[in-house]
MARSEGU-578899 format. One record per residue: x, y, z of N, C-alpha, C, O in turn; residue in three letters; residue number from 0. Coordinates in steps of 0.2 Angstrom, whole numbers, always signed. Example, Ala and Ser with C-alpha at 12.3 -4.5 7.8 and 13.67 -1.06 7.14 Angstrom:
- npx|npy|npz|capx|capy|capz|cpx|cpy|cpz|opx|opy|opz|code|pos
- +66|-28|+39|+62|-22|+39|+66|-16|+39|+71|-17|+42|ala|0
- +64|-11|+35|+68|-5|+36|+64|+0|+39|+67|+6|+40|ser|1
// end
This chain:
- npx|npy|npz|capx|capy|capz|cpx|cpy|cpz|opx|opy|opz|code|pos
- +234|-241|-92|+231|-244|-99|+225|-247|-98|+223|-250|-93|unk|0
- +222|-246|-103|+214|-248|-102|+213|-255|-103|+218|-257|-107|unk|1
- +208|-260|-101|+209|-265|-101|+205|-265|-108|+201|-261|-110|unk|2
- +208|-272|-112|+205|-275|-120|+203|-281|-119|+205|-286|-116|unk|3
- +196|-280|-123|+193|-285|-125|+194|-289|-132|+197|-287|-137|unk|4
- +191|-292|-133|+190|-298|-140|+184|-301|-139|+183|-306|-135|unk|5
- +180|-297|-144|+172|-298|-146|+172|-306|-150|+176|-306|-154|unk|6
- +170|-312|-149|+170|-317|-152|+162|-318|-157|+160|-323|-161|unk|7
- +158|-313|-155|+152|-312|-158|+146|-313|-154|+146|-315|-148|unk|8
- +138|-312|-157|+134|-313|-154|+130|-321|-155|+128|-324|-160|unk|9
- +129|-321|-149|+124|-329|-150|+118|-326|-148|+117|-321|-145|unk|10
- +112|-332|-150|+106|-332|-146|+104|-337|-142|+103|-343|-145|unk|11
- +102|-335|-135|+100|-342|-130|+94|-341|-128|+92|-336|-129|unk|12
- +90|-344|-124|+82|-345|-124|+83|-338|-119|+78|-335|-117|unk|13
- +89|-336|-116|+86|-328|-114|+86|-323|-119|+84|-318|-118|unk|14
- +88|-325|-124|+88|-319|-129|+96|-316|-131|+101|-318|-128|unk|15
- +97|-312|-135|+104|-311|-137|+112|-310|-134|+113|-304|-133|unk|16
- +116|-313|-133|+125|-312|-129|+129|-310|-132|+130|-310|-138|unk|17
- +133|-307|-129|+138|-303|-133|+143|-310|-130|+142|-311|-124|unk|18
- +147|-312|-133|+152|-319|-131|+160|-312|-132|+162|-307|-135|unk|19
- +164|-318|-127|+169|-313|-127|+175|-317|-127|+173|-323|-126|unk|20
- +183|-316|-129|+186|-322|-129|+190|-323|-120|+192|-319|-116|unk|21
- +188|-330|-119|+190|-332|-112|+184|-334|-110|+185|-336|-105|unk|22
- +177|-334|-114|+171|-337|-113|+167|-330|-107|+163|-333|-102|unk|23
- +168|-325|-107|+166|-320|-102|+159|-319|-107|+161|-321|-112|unk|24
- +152|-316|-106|+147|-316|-110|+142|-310|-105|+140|-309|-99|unk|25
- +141|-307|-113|+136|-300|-109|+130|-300|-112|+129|-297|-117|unk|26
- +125|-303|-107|+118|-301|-110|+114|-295|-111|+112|-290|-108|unk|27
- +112|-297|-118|+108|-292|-121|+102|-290|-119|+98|-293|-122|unk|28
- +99|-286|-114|+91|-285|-114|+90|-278|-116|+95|-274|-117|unk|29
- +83|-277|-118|+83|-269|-121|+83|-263|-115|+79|-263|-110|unk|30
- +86|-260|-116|+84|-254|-111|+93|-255|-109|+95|-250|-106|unk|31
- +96|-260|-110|+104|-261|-108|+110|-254|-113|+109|-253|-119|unk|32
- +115|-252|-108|+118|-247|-111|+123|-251|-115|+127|-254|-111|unk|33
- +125|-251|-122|+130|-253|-125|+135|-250|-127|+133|-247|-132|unk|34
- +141|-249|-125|+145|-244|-126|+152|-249|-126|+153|-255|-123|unk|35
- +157|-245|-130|+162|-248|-131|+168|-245|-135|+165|-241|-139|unk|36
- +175|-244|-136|+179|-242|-140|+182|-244|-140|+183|-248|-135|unk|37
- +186|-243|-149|+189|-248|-151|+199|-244|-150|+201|-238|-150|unk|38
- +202|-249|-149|+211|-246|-148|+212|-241|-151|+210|-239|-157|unk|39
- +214|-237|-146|+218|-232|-152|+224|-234|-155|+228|-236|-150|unk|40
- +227|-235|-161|+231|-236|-165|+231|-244|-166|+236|-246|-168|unk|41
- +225|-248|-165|+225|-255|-164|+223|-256|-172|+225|-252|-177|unk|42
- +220|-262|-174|+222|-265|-181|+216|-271|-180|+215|-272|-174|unk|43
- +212|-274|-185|+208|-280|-184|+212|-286|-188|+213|-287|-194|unk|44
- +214|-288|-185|+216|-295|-184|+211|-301|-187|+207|-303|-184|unk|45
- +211|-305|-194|+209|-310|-193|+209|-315|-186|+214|-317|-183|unk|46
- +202|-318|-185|+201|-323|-180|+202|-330|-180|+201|-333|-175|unk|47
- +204|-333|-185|+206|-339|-188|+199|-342|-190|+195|-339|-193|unk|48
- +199|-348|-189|+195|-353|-193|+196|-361|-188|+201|-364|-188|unk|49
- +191|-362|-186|+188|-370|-183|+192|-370|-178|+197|-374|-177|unk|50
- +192|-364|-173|+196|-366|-167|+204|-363|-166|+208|-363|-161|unk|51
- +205|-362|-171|+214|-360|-173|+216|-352|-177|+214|-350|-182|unk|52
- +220|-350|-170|+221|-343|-172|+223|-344|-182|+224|-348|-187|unk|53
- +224|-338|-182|+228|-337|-191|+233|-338|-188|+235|-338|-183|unk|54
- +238|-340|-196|+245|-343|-194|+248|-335|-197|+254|-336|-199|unk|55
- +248|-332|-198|+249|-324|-202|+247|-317|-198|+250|-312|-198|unk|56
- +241|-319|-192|+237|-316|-190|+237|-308|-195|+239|-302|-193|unk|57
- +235|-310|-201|+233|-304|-207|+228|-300|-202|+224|-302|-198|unk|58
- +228|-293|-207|+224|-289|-207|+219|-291|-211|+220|-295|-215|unk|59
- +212|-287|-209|+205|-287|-212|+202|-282|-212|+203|-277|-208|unk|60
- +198|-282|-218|+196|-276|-219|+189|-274|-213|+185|-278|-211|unk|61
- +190|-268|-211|+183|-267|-206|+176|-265|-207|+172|-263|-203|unk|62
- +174|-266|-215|+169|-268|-217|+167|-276|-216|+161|-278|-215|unk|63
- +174|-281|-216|+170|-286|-218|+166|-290|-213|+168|-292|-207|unk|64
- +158|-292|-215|+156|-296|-207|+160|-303|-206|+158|-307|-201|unk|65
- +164|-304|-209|+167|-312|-209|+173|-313|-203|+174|-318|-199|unk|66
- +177|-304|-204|+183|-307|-199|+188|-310|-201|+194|-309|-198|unk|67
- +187|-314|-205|+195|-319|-207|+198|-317|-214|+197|-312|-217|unk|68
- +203|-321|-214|+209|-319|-222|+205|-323|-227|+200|-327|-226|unk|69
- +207|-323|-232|+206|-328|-238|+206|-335|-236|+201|-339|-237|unk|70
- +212|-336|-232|+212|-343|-232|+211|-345|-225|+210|-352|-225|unk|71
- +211|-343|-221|+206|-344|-215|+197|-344|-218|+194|-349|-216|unk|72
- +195|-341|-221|+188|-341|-224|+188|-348|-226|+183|-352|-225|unk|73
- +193|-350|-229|+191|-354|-238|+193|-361|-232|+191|-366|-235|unk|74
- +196|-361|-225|+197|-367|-220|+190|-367|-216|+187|-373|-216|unk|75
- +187|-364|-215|+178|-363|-212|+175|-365|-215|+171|-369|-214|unk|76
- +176|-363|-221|+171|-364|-230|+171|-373|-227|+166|-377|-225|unk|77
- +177|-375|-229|+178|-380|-229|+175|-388|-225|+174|-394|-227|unk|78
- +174|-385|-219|+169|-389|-215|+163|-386|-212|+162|-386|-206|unk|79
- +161|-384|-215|+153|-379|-215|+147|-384|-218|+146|-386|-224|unk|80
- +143|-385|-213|+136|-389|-216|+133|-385|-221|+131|-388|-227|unk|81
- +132|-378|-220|+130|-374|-224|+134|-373|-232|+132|-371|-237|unk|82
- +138|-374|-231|+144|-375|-240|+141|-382|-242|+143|-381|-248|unk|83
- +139|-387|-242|+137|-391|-241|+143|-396|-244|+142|-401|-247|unk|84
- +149|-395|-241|+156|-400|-240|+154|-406|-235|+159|-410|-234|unk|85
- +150|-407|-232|+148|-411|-224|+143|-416|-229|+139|-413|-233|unk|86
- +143|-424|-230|+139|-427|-232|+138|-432|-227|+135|-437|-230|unk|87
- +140|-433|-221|+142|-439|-218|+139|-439|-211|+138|-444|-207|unk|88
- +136|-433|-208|+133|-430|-204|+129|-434|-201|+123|-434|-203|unk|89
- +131|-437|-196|+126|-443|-193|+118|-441|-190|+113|-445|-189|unk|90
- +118|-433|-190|+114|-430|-185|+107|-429|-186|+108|-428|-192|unk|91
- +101|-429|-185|+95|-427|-187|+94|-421|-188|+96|-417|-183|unk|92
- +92|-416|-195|+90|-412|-198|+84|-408|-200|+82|-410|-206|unk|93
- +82|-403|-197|+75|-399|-200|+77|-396|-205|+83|-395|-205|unk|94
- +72|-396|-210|+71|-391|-216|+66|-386|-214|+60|-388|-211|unk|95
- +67|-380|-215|+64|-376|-215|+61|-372|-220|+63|-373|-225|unk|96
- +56|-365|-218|+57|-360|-221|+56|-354|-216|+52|-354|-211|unk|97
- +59|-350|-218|+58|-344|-215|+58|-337|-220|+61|-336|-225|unk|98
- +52|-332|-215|+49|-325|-218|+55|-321|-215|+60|-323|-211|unk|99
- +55|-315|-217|+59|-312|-217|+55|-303|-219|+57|-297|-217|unk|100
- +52|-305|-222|+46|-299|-222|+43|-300|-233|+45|-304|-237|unk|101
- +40|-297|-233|+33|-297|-238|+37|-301|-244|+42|-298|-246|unk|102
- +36|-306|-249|+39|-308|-255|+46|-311|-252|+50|-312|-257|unk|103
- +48|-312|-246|+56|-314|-245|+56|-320|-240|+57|-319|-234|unk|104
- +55|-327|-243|+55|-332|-240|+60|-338|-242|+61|-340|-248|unk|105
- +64|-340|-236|+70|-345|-237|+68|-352|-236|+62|-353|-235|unk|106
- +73|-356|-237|+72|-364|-235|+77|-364|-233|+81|-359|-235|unk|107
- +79|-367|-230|+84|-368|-224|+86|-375|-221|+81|-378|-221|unk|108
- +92|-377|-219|+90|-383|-214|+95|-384|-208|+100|-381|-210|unk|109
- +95|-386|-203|+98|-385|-197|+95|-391|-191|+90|-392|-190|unk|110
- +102|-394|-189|+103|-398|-184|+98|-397|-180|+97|-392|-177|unk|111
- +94|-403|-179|+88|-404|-175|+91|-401|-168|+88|-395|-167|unk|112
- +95|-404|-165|+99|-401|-158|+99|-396|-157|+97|-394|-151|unk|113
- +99|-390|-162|+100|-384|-163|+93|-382|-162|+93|-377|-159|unk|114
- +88|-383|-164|+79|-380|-161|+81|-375|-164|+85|-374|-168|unk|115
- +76|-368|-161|+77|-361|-167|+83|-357|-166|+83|-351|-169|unk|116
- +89|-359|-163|+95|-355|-164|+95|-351|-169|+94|-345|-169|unk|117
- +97|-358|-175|+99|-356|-182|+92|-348|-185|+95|-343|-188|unk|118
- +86|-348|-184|+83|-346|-187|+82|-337|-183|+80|-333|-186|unk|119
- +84|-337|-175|+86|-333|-172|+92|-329|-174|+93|-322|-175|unk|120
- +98|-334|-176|+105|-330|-179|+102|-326|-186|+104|-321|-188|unk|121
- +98|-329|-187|+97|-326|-196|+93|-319|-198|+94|-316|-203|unk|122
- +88|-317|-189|+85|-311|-190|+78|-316|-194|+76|-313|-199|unk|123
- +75|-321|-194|+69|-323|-197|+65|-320|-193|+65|-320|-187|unk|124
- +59|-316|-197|+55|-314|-193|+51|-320|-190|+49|-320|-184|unk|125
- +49|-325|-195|+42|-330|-195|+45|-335|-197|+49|-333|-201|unk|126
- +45|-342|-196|+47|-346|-198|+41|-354|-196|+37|-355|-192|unk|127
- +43|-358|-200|+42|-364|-196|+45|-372|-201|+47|-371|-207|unk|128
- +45|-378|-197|+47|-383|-198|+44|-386|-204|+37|-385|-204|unk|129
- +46|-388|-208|+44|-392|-216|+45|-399|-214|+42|-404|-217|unk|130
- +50|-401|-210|+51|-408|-210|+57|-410|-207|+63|-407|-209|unk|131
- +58|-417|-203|+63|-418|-201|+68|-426|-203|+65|-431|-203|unk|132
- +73|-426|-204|+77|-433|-206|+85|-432|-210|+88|-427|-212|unk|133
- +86|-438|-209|+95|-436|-211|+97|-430|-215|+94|-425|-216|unk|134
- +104|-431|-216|+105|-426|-218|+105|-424|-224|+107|-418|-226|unk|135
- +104|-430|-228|+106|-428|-236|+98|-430|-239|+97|-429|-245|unk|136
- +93|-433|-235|+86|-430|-237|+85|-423|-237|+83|-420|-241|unk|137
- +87|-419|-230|+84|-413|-228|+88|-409|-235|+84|-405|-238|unk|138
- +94|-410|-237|+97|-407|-244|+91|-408|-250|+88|-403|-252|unk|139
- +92|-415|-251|+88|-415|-257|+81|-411|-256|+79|-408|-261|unk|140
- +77|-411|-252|+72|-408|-252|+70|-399|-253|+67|-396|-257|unk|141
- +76|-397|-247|+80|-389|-250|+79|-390|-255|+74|-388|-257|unk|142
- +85|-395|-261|+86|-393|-269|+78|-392|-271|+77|-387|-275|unk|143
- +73|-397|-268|+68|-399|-272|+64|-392|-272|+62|-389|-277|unk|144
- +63|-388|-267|+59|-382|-267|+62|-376|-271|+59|-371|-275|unk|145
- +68|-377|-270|+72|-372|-274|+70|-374|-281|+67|-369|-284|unk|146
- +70|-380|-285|+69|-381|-291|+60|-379|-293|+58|-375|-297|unk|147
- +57|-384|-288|+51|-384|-290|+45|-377|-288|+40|-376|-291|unk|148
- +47|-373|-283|+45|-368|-281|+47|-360|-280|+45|-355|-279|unk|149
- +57|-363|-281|+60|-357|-284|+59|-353|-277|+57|-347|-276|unk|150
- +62|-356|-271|+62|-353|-266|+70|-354|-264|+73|-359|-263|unk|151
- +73|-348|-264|+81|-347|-263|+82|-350|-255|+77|-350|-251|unk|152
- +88|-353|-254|+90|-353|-249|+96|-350|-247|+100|-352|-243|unk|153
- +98|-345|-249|+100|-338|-247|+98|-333|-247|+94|-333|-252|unk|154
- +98|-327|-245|+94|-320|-244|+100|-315|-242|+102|-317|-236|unk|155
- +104|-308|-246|+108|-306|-243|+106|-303|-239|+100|-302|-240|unk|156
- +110|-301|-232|+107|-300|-227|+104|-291|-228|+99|-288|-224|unk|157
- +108|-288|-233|+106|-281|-232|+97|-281|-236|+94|-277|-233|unk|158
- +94|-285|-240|+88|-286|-241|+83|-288|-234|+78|-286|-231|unk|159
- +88|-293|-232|+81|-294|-224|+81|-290|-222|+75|-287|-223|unk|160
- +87|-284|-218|+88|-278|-216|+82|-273|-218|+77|-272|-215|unk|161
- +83|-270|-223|+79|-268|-228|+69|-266|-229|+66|-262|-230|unk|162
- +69|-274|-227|+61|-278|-229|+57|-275|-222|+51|-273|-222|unk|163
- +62|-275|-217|+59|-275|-209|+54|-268|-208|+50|-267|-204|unk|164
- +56|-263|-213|+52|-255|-214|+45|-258|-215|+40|-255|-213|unk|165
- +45|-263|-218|+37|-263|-221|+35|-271|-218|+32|-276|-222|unk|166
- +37|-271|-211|+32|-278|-209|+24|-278|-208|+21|-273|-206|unk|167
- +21|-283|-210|+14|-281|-207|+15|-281|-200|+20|-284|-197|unk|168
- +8|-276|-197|+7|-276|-191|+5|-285|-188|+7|-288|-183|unk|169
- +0|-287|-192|-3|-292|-187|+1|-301|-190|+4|-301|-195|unk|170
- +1|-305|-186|+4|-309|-186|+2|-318|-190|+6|-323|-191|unk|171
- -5|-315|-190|-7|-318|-195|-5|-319|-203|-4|-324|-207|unk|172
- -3|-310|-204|-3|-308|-211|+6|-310|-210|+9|-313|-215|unk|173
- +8|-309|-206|+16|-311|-208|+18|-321|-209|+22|-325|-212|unk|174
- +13|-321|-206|+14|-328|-209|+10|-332|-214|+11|-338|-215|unk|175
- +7|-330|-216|+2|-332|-224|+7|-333|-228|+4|-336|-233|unk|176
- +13|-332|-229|+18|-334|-236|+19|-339|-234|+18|-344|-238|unk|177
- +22|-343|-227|+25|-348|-225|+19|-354|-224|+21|-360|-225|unk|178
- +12|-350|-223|+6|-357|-224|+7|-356|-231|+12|-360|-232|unk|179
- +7|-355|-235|+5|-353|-242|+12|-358|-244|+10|-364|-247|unk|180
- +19|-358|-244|+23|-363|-247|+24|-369|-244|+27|-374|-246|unk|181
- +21|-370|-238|+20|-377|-234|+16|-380|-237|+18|-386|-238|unk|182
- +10|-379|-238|+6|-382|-241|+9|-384|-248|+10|-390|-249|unk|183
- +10|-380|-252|+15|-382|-260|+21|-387|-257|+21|-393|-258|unk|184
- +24|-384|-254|+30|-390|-251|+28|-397|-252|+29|-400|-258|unk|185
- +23|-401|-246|+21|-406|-243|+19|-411|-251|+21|-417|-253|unk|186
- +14|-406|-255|+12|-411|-261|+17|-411|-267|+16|-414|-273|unk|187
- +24|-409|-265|+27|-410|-272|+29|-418|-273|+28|-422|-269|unk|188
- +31|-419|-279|+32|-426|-280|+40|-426|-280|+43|-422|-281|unk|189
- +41|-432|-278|+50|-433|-276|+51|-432|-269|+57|-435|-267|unk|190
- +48|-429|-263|+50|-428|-258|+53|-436|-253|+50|-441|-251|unk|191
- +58|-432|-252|+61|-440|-249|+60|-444|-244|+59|-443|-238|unk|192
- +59|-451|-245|+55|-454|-241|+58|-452|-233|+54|-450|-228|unk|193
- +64|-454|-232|+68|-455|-225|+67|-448|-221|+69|-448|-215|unk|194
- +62|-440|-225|+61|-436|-223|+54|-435|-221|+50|-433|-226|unk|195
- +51|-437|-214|+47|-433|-211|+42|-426|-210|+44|-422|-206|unk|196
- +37|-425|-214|+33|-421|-215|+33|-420|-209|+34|-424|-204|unk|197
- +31|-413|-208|+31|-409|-201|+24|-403|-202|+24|-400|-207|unk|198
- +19|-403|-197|+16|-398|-198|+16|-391|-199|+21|-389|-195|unk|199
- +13|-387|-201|+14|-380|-205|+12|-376|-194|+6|-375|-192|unk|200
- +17|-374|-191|+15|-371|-185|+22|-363|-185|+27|-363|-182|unk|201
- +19|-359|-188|+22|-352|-187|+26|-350|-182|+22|-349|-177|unk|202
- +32|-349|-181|+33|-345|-174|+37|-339|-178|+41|-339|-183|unk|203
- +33|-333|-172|+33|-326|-176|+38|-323|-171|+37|-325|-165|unk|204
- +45|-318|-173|+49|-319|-168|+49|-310|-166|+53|-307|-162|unk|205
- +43|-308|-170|+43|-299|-166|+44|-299|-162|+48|-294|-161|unk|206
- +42|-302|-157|+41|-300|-150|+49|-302|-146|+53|-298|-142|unk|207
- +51|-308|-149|+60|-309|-146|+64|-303|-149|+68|-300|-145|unk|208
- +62|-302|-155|+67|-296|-156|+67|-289|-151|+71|-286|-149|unk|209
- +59|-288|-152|+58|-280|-150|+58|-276|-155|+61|-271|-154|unk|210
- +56|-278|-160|+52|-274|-167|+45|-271|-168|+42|-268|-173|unk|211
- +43|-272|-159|+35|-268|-161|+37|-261|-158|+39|-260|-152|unk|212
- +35|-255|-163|+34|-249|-160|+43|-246|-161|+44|-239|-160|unk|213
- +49|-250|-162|+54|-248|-163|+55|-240|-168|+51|-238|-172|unk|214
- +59|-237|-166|+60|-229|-168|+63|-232|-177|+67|-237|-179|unk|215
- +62|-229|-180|+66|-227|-185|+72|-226|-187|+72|-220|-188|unk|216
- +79|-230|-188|+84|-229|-187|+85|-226|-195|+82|-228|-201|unk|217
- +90|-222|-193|+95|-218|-199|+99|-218|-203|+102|-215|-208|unk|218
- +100|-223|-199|+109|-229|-206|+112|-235|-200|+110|-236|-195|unk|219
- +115|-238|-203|+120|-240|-200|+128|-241|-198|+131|-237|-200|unk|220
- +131|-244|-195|+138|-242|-192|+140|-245|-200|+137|-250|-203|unk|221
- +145|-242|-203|+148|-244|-209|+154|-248|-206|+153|-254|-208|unk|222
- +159|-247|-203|+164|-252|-200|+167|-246|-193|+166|-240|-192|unk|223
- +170|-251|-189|+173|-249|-183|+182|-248|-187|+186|-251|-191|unk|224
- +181|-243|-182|+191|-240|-183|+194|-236|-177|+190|-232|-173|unk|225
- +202|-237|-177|+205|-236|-171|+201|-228|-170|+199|-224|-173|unk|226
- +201|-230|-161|+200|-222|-157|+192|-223|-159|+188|-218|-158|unk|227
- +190|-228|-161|+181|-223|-164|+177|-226|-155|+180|-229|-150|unk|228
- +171|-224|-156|+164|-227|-152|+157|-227|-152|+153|-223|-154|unk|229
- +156|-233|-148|+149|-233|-152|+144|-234|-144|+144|-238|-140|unk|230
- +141|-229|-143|+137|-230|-135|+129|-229|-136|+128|-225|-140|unk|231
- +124|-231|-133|+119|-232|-134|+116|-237|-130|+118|-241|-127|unk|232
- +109|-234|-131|+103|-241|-125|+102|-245|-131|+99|-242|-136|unk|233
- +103|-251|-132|+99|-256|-134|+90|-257|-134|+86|-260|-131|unk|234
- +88|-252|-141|+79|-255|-141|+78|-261|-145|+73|-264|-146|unk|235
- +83|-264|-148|+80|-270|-152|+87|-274|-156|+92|-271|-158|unk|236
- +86|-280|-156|+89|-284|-158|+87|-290|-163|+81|-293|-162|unk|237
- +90|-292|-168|+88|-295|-173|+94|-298|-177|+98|-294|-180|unk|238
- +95|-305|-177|+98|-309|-181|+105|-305|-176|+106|-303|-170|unk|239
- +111|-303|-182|+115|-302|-178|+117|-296|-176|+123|-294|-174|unk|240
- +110|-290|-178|+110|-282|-179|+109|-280|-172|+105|-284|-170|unk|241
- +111|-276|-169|+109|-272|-161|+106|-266|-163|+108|-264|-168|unk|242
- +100|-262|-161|+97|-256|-163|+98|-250|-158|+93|-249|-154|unk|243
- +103|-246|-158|+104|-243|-151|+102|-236|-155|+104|-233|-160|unk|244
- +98|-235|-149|+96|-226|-147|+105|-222|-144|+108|-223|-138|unk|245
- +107|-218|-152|+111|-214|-150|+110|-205|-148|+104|-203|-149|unk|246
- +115|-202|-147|+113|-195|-149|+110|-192|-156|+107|-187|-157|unk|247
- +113|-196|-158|+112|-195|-168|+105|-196|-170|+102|-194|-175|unk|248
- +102|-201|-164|+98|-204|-166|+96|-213|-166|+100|-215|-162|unk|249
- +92|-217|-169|+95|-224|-167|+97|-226|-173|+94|-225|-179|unk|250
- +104|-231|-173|+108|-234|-179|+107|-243|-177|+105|-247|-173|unk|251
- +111|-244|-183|+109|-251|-182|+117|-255|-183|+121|-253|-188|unk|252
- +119|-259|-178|+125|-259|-176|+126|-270|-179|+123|-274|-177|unk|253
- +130|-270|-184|+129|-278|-185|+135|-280|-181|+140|-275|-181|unk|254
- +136|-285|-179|+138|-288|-172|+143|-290|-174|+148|-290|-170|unk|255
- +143|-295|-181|+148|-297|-185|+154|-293|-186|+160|-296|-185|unk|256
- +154|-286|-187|+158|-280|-189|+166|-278|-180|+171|-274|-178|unk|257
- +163|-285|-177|+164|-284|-172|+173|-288|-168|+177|-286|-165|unk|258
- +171|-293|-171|+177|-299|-168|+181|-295|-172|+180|-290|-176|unk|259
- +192|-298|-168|+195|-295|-175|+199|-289|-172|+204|-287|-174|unk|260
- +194|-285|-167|+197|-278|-164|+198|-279|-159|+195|-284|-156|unk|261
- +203|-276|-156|+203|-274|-148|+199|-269|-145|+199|-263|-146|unk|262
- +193|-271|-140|+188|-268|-138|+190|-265|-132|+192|-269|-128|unk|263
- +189|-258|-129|+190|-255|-123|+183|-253|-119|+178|-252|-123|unk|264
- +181|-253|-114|+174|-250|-110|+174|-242|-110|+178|-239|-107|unk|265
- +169|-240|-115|+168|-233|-114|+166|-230|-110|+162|-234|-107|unk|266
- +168|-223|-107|+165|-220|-100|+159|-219|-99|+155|-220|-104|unk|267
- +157|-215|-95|+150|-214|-93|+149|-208|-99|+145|-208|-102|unk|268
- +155|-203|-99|+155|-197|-101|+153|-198|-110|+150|-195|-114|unk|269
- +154|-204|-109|+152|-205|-119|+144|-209|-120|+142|-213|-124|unk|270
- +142|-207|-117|+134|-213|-116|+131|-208|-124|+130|-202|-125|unk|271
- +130|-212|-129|+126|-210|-134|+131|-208|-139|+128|-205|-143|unk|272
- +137|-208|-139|+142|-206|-143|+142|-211|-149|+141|-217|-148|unk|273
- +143|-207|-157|+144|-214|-161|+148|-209|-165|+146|-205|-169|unk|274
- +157|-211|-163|+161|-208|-167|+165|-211|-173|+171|-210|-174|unk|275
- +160|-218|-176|+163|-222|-180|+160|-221|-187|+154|-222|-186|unk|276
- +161|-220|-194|+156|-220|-202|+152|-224|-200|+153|-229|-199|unk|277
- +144|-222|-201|+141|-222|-202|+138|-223|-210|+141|-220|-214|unk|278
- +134|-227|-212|+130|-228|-220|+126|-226|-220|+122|-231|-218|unk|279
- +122|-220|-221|+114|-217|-219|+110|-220|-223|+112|-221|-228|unk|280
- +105|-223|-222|+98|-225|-227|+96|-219|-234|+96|-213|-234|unk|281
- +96|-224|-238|+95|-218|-244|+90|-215|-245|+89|-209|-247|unk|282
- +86|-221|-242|+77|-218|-245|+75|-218|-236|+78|-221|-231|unk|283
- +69|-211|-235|+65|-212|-229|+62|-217|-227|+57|-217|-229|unk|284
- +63|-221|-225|+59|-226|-219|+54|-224|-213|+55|-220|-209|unk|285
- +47|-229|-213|+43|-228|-210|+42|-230|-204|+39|-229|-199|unk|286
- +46|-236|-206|+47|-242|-200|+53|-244|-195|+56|-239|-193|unk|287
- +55|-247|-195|+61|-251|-191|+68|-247|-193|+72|-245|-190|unk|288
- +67|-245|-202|+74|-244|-202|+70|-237|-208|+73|-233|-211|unk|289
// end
């Protein structure tokens, strides 16, 4: 019997993307690496629990969902998440950010000083930079304040980032001109919180960590993993929680999330480039990344 794994998800660390495994086993992402994998045959996706704690039900999930969890494992997560903003007590130091994501598509953001550009790695930001650093319920108010006064969202669904990446400027300059452009609007609004630290306008552009320059054209996406499927392929590019593997089909774009939840087996050499799982084709031709 083939041995099984449990994808726990992908991180990023100053070497660049991991594939995390349960038992703390971790497979590094570089481009040109073959990724291959199948899923049990007659196996089932498993909610993963919430804050450390398997589900008490271990419910099924759907293999669309990027989340992994049941209802009420989700709504136990929800629950203590900085990002739900349930957390006011948070002793920790906080950046506010924004980040590009491509042409017209800029967030605000904020995340634990400790954390440096993790956060903005996990999210696939193309260009980002720091707005400002101090507690945690400044760096909130100040989010609200752009939101309010500049009308810059602090959410973006991910299928828009996705999307936007076909029509990146080439030069790195032009990719960060939105991000000088609402720094500068940021800093002079009125109300901005004293106990929060202006921070200067300095761009970090992440093409080059992802591997987005010169990338092929992918043709869709994995729609969800199901018993018996697989998915095998070189790794040309990586971004937020997506992998871009060169299949025989073609190159697809694999989100990582779609991943915890299953029982995973090592595919053979015999399947290198095989992608026997639905697929969601791009509607419209793309010229770029996707």
């Amino acid at each position: 019997m083939a041995q099984m794994w449990k994808c726990s998800g992908l991180r990023w660390s100053d070497d660049g993307p991991v594939l995390v495994w349960s038992g703390g086993r971790r497979s590094p992402l570089r481009r040109g690496k073959r990724v291959a994998f199948g899923v049990a045959e007659g196996g089932v996706r498993e909610c993963v629990g919430a804050r450390g704690h398997s589900c008490a039900t271990r419910a099924r999930v759907s293999g669309r969902s990027t989340g992994a969890r049941c209802e009420e494992c989700a709504r136990l997560d929800r629950a203590h998440s900085v990002a739900a903003d349930t957390i006011a007590d948070d002793p920790r130091p906080y950046h506010v950010y924004l980040a590009w994501f491509g042409p017209g598509m800029v967030k605000v953001g904020i995340t634990a000083v400790e954390r440096g550009s993790a956060r903005l790695l996990e999210q696939g930001a193309v260009c980002f930079s720091w707005l400002g650093a101090g507690p945690l319920m400044a760096a909130r108010r100040a989010e609200e304040l752009l939101r309010a006064a500049l009308r810059v969202p602090d959410r973006i669904p991910y299928g828009e980032k996705r999307a936007v990446r076909a029509v990146l400027p080439a030069a790195p300059a032009e990719r960060a001109a939105e991000i000088e452009e609402l720094h500068a609007l940021a800093v002079t609004l009125g109300g901005w919180p004293e106990s929060l630290v202006p921070e200067p306008c300095q761009p970090v552009d992440h093409v080059g960590v992802f591997g987005l320059d010169g990338v092929p054209a992918a043709f869709g996406e994995v729609a969800e993993l199901v018993p018996g499927g697989v998915v095998s392929g070189e790794l040309v590019a990586a971004a937020g929680p997506d992998l871009h593997l060169a299949t025989r089909r073609g190159v697809v774009v694999l989100d990582t999330r779609l991943l915890p939840g299953w029982g995973l087996t090592a595919a053979g050499t015999e399947e290198g480039g095989q992608l026997t799982v639905p697929v969601r084709e791009f509607v419209t031709p793309q010229d770029g990344l996707f």
